[in-house]
N, C-alpha and C positions, 0 to 999 in steps of 0.2 A: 169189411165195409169200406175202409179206406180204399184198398185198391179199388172197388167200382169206381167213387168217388173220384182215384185218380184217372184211370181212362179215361172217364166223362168227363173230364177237365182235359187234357191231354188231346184228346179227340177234337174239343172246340178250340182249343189254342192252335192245334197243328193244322187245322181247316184252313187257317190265316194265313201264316206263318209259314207253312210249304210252299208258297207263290215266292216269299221272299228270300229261302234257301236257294228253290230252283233258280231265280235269279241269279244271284248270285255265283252260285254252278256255270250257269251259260256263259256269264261275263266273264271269268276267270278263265274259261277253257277259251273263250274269243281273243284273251287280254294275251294269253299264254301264246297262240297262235302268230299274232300282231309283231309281238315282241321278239318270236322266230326269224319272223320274216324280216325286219331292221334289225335286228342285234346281231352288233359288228362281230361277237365270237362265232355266232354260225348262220346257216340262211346266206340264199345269195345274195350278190352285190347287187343291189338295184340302186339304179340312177335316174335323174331326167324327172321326171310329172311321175311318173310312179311311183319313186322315191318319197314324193312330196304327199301324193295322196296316200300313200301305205302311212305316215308320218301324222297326216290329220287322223287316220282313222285311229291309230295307236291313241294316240292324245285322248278324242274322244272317249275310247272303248277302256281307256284306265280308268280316265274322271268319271265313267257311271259304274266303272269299277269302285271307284274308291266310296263313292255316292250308296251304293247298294250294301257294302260293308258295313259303312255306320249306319246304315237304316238297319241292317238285320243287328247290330250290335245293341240298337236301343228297342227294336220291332219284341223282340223277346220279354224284356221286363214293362213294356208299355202293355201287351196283350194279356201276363199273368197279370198287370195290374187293374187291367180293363174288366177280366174275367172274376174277379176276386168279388169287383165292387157291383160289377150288375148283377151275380147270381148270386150275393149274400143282400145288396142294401135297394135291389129293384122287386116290381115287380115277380121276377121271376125265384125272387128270397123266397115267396111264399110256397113256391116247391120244394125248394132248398131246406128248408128249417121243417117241412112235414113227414121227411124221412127218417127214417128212426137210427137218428146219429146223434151224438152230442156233438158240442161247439168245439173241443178239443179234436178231435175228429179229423171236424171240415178244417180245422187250421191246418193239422197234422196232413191233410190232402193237398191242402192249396200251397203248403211251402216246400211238400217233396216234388210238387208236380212245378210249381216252378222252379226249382233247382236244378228238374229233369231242362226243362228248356230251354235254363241259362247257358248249360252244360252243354246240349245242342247245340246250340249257337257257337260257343266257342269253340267247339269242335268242326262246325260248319266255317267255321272264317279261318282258323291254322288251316285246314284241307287246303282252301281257297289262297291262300298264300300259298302253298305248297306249289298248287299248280301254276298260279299267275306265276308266279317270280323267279327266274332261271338261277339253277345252282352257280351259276357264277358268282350273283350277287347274295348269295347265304357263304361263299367261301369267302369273299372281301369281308362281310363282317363277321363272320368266325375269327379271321386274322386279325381283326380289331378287338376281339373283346380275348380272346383265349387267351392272352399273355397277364390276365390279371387274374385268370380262372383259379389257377394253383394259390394265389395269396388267399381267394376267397377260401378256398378250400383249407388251406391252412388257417386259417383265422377260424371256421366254424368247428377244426379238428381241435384247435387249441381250446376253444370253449364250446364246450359240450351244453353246460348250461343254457347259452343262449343260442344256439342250434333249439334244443326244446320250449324258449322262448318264442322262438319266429315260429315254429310248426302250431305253437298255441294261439299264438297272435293271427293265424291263418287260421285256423280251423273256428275263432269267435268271429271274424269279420266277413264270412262266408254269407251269414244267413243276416247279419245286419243292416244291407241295403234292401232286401226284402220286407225285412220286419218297422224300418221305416217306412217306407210304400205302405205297405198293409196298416201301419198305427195311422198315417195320415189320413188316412182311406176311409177308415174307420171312426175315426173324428170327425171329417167332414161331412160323413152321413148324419149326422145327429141336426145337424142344420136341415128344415124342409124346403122353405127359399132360395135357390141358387147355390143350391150344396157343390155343383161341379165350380164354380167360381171359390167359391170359400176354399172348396178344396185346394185347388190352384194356388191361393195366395194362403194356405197354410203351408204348403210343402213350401213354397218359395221362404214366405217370412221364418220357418222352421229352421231350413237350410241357412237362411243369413245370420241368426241368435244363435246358432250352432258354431256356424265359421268365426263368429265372435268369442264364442267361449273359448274354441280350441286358441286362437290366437292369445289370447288371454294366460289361459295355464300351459302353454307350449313351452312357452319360455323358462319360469320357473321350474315348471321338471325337467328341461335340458340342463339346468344350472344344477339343479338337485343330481340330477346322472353325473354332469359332470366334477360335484364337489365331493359325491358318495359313491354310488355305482349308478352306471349306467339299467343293471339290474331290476332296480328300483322303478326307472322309467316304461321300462317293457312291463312290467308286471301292475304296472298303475293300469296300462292302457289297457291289457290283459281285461284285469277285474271289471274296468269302467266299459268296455264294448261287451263281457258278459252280462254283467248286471242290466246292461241297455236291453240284450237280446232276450234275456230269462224276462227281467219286466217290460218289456213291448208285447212279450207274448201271453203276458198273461192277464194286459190292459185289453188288448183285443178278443181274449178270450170271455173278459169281464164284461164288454159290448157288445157282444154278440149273442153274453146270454141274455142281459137286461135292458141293453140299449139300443138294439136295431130298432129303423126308423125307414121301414118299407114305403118306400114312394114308386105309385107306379107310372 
């Protein structure tokens, strides 16, 4: 039942979502073309008024380049989160919750299918770089960063330990910008008045009492890494983005069996 669930979701995300890939696509392959045609390593010399207008249209054809990138960067997680909150906390919940699923389910649906999209997308913009941006300019910064590549390398061979720190510290921080979307999502439904506002100024007010707490104990546990081990610090964060992810999913799962608040 999950997979139906996920295609049905997948299906109304991609509805959207494919205009602002294809975009993307087209500009890239125009930006690629543009930048043939002025780039001093190859393409001919052009001079005079056509120089000048090859030169506006580049300019242009990047900047709705670079414009379409961060819209499909953020198009992705604004649509799973769109789709989350109309077809669990609207009208349309009342189909949603009639089919014969539980609430772990639908969660289990709605955070592999946005994962799939996230994952989309990011795969849809490295392409997009791939093709916009002339290998000239991926060898200048090859050349910049490769001379420090072996220290990193050495430094993760020498500690194994925290080599398996960072791959843990990836793997709990994956699904926890989701799982704040989907808790805020799910809070601000319980409001019947102006729930999309509440919504808004929960994520906002959330995010600032957040940036506050980090700044708060940041310090102290750099101090603490750097008086004891550094160890110490990555395994704090570890535990504390676990524990966020395991209990964010299991508050939403808690409202969705007892606290949806269907407004159509």
């Amino acid at each position: 039942m999950v997979g139906k669930l996920m295609k049905h979701e997948l299906r109304a995300i991609f509805r959207v979502l494919m205009w602002f890939m294809i975009a993307v696509a087209l500009l890239s392959v125009l930006m690629r073309v543009t930048l043939e045609l002025v780039h001093p390593f190859s393409g001919p010399v052009v001079v005079g008024s056509s120089a000048i207008g090859l030169t506006l249209m580049r300019f242009s054809i990047t900047f709705f380049w670079y414009l379409s990138v961060a819209a499909l960067s953020c198009a992705g997680s604004v649509m799973c989160l769109v789709r989350f909150f109309k077809s669990l906390f609207t009208g349309e919940g009342y189909m949603t919750f009639s089919l014969p699923v539980t609430p772990t389910q639908l969660l289990v649906a709605k955070f592999l299918s946005a994962f799939i999209v996230t994952l989309s997308c990011l795969v849809e913009i490295a392409l997009s770089v791939l093709i916009a941006v002339p290998f000239e300019e991926f060898s200048i910064l090859w050349n910049d960063i490769s001379f420090v590549l072996p220290e990193i390398s050495a430094f993760l061979s020498a500690e194994p330990l925290f080599t398996t720190e960072l791959v843990l510290l990836l793997v709990v921080m994956i699904p926890m910008g989701l799982v704040y979307l989907f808790l805020i999502a799910s809070i601000g439904q319980l409001f019947t008045k102006g729930r999309v506002i509440i919504t808004i100024a929960l994520y906002y007010g959330a995010s600032f009492l957040i940036g506050i707490v980090l700044s708060v104990l940041l310090i102290p546990l750099l101090q603490l890494g750097y008086t004891l081990s550094m160890h110490i610090v990555m395994w704090a964060f570890i535990v504390l983005i676990a524990a966020f992810d395991v209990g964010g999913f299991f508050i939403i799962r808690y409202i969705l069996s007892h606290k949806v608040n269907l407004v159509v």
